[in-house]
N, C-alpha and C positions, 0 to 999 in steps of 0.2 A: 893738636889737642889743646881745646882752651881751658886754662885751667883759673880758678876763681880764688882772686886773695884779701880775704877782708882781714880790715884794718880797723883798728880802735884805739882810738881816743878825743880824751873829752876837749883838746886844745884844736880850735879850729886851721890854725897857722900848719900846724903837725900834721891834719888830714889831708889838706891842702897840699904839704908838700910831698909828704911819702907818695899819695897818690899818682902826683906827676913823678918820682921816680920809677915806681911800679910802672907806668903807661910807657917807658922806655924800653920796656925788655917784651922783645915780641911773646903774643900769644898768652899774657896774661893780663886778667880783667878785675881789677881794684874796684872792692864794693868797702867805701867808709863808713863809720860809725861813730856816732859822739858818745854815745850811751851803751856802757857795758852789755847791759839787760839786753838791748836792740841786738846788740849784734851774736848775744847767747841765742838768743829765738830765732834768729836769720840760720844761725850754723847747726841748730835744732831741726828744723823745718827742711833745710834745702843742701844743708851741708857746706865745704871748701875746702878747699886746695894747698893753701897758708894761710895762718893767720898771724897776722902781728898787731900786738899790745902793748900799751902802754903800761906799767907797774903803778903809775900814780895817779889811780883812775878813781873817781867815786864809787860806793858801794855799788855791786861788785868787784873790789881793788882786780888787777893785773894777774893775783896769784890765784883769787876762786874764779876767773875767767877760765885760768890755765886747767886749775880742778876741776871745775863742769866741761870743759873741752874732753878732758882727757876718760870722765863718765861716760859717752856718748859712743855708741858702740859704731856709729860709721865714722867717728871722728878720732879711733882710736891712731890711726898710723900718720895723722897730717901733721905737716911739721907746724910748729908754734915757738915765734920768735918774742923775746919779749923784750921792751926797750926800756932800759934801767941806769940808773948812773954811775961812774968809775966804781965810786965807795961803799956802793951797797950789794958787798959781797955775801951778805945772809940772806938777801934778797934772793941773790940769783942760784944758790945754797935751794933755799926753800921753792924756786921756780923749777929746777933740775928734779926736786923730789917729786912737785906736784907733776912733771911731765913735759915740762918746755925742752924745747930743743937747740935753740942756741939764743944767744942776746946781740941787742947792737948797745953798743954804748953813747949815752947825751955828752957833746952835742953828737948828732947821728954826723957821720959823713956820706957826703951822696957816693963815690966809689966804691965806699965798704959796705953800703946798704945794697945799693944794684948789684957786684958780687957776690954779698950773702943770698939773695932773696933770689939771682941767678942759679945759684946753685942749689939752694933749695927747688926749684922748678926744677931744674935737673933730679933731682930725686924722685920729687913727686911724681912727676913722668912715667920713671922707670917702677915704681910702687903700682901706680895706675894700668901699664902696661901688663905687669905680671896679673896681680890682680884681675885684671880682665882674661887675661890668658888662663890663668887658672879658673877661672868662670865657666871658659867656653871648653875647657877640656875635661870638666865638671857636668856639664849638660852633653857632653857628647857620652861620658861615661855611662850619664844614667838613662841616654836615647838606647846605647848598645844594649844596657841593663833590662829595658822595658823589652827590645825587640827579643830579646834571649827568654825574658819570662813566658812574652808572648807565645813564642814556637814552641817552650815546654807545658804551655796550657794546652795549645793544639792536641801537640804528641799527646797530651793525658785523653785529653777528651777521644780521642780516635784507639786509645789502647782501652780505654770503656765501651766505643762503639763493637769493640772485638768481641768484648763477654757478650755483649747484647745479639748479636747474628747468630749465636750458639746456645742461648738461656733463656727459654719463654717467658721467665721472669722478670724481665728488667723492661724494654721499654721505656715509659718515662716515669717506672717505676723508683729509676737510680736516681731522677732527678727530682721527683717529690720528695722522697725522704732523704736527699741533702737540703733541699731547702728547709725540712722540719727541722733537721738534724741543727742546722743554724739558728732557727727560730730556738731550741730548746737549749743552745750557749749561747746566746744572747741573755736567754731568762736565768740562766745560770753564774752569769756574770763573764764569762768571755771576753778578751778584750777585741777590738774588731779586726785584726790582724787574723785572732784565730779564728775568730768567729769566720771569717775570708777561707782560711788554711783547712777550716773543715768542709768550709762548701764545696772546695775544690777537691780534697780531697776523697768524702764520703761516695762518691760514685765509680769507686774502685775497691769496695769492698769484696764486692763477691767476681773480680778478677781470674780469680784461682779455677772459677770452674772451666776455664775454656780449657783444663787438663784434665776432665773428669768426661769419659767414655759417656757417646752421644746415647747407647740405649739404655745408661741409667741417668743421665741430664735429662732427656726429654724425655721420660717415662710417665705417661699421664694418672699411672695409680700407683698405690702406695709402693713406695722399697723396701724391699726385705732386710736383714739384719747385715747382710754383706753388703749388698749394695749400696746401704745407709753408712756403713765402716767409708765405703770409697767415697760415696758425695761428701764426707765429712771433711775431707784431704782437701778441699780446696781451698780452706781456711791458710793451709801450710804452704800450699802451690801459690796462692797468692801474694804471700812473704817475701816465697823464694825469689817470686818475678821483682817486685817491687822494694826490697829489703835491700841496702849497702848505695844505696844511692845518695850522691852529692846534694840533690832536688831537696829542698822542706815538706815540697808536696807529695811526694813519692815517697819520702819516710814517713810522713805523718800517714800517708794510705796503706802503707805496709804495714805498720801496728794495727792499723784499724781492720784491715783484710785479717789480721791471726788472729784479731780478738774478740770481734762482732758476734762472735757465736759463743763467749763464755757468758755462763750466769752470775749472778749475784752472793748464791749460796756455793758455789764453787762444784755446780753438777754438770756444768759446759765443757765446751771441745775450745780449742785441742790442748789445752795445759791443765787446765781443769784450777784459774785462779777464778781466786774468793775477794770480796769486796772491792776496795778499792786499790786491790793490786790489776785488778783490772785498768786501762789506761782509762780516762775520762772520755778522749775523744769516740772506744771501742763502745763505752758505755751511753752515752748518746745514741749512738747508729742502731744497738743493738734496740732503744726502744722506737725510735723512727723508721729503722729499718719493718721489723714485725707490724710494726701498726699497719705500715703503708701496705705489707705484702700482706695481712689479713684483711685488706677493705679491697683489693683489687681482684678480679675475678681471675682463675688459673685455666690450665686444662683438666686439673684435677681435684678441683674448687670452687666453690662458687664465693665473691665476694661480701665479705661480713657485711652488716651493718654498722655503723659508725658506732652506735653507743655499745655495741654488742664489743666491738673492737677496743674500744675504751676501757671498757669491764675488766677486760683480759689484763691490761696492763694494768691496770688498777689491782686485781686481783693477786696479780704474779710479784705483784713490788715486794722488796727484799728477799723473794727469792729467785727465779729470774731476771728482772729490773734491779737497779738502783734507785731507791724511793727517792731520792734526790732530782732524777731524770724524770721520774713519773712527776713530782710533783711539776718540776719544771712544763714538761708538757701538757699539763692537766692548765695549766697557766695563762697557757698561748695556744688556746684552743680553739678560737676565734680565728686566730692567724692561720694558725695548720687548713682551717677547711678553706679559707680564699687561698691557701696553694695550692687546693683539691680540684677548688676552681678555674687558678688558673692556669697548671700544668694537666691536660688531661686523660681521663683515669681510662685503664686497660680496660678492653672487655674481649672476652672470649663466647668466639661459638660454637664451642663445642657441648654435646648435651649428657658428655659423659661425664659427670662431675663424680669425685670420690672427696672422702677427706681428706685435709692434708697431711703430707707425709713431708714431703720438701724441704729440709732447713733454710 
């Protein structure tokens, strides 16, 4: 490991000769400097390994060398020698304060300098070593970290694929209204973490129904007042599955899965909260979710029209809706239809159409 020791000062004899000391001790590479300033921008720019300083140097003296040294966030741990004379013990007092690490005394002698400046490389070394070590067992950390998110993205996406094989309504239904769902915390100020943490998350919302009996899940006309009691459960079934987890993404989908279906004015399932004891993330979904599933066609529906569907949420704000949400959506309504475009929309061939009943 070669390691780099610039030197400073303004006496050329002194450059001259430390340099040929330093060139004695293998494996270190003496860069001189006459000029403070030069050799601040050298260890600025490129960095070093040791430096040694003269204390009786022109502006910037010995001691704001050592104080700008010690500012410099990759130059925080390098050692810094600085060379000063018997008697100037407030010197070396105020070198200590600003961050020097040891002195040699004028006149220098060459066995106590190769010595010091030896042993200093021995330190650095073992700094540089850990330091690197700690680098690499830092990137390996956060290789393990990625590959662990990665498989728990999988796992989510494939435990959505599960609702989807059993829900006529999903489709790439799950996946346009999380991308809305994104677009409308985005416009609501989200930072991009969540704004991430909802996209991932909003497509396990209606999770719950793969617990809900297939001849009232795919029932193509309206449900009666019992069977509407059991499709309402899968708000709860949803929780259950996704609730108590370690995951961010899996608690953030588990509040979203119980909450999605509460309203505004506090007429919603399944706890029946009001305002904004609703979570933000459930309040979202609940208007990206509806929008999406009123413009998409059912078995037992025919797909709205956009402005028709807009109305509705316009319409329903602060009583179903969070006008906060509406507005937000009403905002990025240009964006919503290029994800209409470019995630694309369900169509059904069925010619039985009724109205919706469906939560």
């Amino acid at each position: 490991m070669k390691l780099s020791v610039v030197i400073v000062d303004d006496s050329e004899i002194n450059l001259s000769l430390f340099k040929n000391f330093v060139a004695r001790i293998d494996g270190l590479d003496p860069l001189c400097f006459s000029v403070s300033a030069d050799a601040l921008n050298w260890c600025e720019q490129h960095g070093a390994d040791i430096v040694i300083v003269d204390y009786m140097m022109p502006a910037p003296d010995g001691i704001e060398v050592v104080k700008r040294i010690a500012r410099m966030p990759h130059m925080r741990d390098v050692p810094v020698i600085m060379i000063t004379a018997n008697d100037q013990k407030q010197v070396r007092v105020a070198a200590l304060e600003s961050g020097a690490t040891d002195f040699l005394n004028k006149p220098v002698d060459k066995s106590e300098f190769i010595a010091r400046i030896r042993n200093m490389a021995t330190m650095r070394r073992s700094q540089r070593l850990l330091s690197d070590r700690a680098a690499l067992l830092s990137e390996e950390v956060a290789q393990a970290t990625r590959a662990i998110i990665e498989r728990e993205r999988d796992t989510i996406v494939r435990l959505s694929r599960a609702a989807e094989y059993r829900d006529p309504e999903t489709g790439n239904h799950i996946l346009r209204m999380a991308h809305i769902a994104k677009l409308v915390g985005a416009q609501m100020g989200l930072s991009a973490a969540d704004q991430t943490l909802l996209l991932e998350a909003a497509p396990m919302h209606d999770i719950g129904k793969v617990g809900i009996p297939d001849h009232i899940l795919l029932k193509p006309g309206r449900l009666n007042p019992e069977e509407f009691f059991i499709m309402k459960q899968h708000a709860e079934i949803g929780y259950a599955i996704l609730s108590n987890s370690p995951s961010p993404i899996l608690d953030a989908a588990a509040e979203i899965a119980l909450c999605h279906h509460e309203k505004f004015d506090g007429s919603g399932y399944p706890r029946g909260l009001r305002g904004k004891e609703i979570p933000l993330f459930s309040r979202i979904v609940a208007v990206s979710d509806v929008f999406d599933a009123l413009t998409s066609a059912r078995p037992y529906k025919r797909a709205w029209e956009l402005d028709r569907a807009r109305d509705f949420l316009i319409d329903n704000s602060g009583n179903h809706f969070d006008p906060d949400c509406v507005d937000a959506f009403l905002k990025v309504w240009d964006e919503v239809l290029r994800v209409r475009e470019q995630i694309g929309i369900d169509h059904c061939d069925s010619d039985d159409f009724n109205e919706p009943s469906h939560p």
